[in-house]
N, C-alpha and C positions, 0 to 999 in steps of 0.2 A: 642429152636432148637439148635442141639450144631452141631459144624463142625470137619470135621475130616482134621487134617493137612496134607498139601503134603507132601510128602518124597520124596525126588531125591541119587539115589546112588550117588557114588563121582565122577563115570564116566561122571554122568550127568553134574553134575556142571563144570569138568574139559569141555565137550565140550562145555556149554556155555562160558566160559571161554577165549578158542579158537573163538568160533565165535566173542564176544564181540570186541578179539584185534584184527582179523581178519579186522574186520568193520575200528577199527581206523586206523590201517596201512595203510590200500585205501585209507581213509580220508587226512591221513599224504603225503600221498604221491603225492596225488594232490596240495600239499605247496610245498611240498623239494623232490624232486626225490635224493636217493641213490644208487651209480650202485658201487661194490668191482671190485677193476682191477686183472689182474692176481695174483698181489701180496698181499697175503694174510693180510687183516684189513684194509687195504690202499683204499680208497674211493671218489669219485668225484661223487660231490653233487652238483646240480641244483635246485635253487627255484624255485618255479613261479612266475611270474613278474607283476603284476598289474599296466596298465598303464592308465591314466584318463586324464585328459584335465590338472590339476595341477601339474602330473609330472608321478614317481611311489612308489609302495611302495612294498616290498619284507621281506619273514622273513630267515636271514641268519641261523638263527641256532636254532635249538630246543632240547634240551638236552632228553624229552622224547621221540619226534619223532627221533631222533637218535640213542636209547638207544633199542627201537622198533624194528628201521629195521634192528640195527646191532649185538645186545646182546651187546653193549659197554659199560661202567660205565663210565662216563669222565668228570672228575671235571675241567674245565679251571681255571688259579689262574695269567694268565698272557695275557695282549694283547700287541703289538709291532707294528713297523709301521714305514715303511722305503720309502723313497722320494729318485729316482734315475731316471738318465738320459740314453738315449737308450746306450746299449754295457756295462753297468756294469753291470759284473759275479760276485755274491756275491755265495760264497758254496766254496765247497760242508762240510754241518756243521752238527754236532752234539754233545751230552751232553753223557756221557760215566756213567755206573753203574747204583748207584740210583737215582742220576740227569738225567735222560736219561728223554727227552721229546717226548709228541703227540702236533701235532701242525694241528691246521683248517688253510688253509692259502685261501686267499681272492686279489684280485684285485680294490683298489678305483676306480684309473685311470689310463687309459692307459693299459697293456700289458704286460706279461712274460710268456717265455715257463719256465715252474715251472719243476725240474727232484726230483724226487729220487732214491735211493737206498737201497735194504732191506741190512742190515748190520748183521742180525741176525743167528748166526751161527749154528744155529740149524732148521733156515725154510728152506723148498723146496722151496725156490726161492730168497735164500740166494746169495748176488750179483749180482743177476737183477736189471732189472732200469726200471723206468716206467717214461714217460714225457708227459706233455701237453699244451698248453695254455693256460691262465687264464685272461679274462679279463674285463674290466668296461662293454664291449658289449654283452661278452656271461655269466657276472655273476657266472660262473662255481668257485667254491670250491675242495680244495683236502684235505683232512681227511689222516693223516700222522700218522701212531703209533706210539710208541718208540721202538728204533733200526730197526730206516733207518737215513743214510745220507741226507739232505736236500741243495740242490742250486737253483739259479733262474738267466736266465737274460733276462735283462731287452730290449723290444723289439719297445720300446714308449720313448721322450723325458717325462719328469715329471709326471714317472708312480709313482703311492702311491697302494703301498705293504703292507698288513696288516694281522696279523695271532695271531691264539689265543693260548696259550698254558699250557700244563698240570701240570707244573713244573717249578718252579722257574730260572732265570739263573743263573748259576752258573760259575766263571769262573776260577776254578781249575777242572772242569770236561769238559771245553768244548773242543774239537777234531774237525778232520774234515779228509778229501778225496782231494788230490790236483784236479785242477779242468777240465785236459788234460789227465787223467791215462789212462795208456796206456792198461789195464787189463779190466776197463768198458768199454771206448771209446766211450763216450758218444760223441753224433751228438748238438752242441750249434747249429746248423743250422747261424753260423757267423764265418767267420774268425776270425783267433786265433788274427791278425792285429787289428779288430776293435774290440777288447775287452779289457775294463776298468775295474782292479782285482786289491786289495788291496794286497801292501806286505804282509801282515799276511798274506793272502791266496795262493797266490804263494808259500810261505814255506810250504804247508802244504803235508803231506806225504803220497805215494800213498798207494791204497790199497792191494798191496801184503804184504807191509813193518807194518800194520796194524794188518791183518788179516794170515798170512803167518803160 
């Protein structure tokens, strides 16, 4: 008895294809919910939270399911991790050229409205700001590309700040956005009074004097 092989055009295989990753992206996204904010690549990302009689457990980050929802390629080569007390403004920071970083940033404990800014001179949404919360209760992540300013402050006594990043630090490239410009005006939601800011960042220079 001899058989005869199936044939499928390429159309075929390309919609199996489609359906196959169709299937996993549902799958993935009942783990890591991915929503893009206005500004274009910029991402806030929700797990889901498995909670059981022993505690919980959650998966932060999945480089394929990432890679899925967002057409992203992103090698992290760095994680960081900063211990601050309520009213310190750390930002507005970034790495300049080819040191330019994507950074996943995350809340241990406690609390920060997390801001950015697209810094990219060439996107439609080139010096907007996008802000939000982030913290140990609502587990919420922000997916940061390269070329946006990055700040944060801090909203909790002995909040642990922690983020991953695409690029090395480099400190002949690192820059930044002073943290009151009068050009973004960004809302810290605190008086300028109850805010703890490092000399270095006080110096740092606004954004017309940057980008001008």
């Amino acid at each position: 008895m001899s058989f005869t092989p199936l044939r499928f055009e390429v159309d075929h295989f390309q919609l199996i294809e489609g359906l196959l990753r169709t299937s996993l992206i549902q799958h993935k996204i009942s783990v890591l919910e991915i929503k893009e904010t206005h500004l274009k690549d910029c991402y806030v990302m929700t797990p889901k939270v498995f909670v059981d009689s022993r505690g919980y457990f959650f998966e932060s980050f999945n480089k394929q399911n990432f890679q899925l929802q967002t057409g992203l390629n992103i090698e992290f080569v760095q994680d960081n991790q900063s211990l601050s007390q309520k009213g310190v403004l750390r930002g507005l920071h970034f790495q300049k050229g080819d040191r330019a970083q994507a950074k996943l940033v995350r809340v241990i404990k406690g609390s920060v409205l997390d801001v950015v800014v697209d810094i990219r001179p060439e996107s439609k949404t080139f010096g907007q700001q996008f802000s939000t919360v982030i913290s140990e209760e609502n587990t919420t992540q922000l997916f940061i590309p390269r070329g946006f300013a990055h700040g944060f402050l801090v909203l909790e006594d002995h909040t642990i700040f922690s983020y991953k990043c695409d690029n090395y630090y480099d400190k002949a490239s690192e820059s930044g956005i002073i943290f009151n410009d009068s050009t973004l005006n960004i809302n810290w939601q605190l008086p300028e009074s109850d805010l703890i800011i490092s000399e270095k960042d006080l110096e740092l220079p606004t954004f017309e004097t940057l980008f001008k």
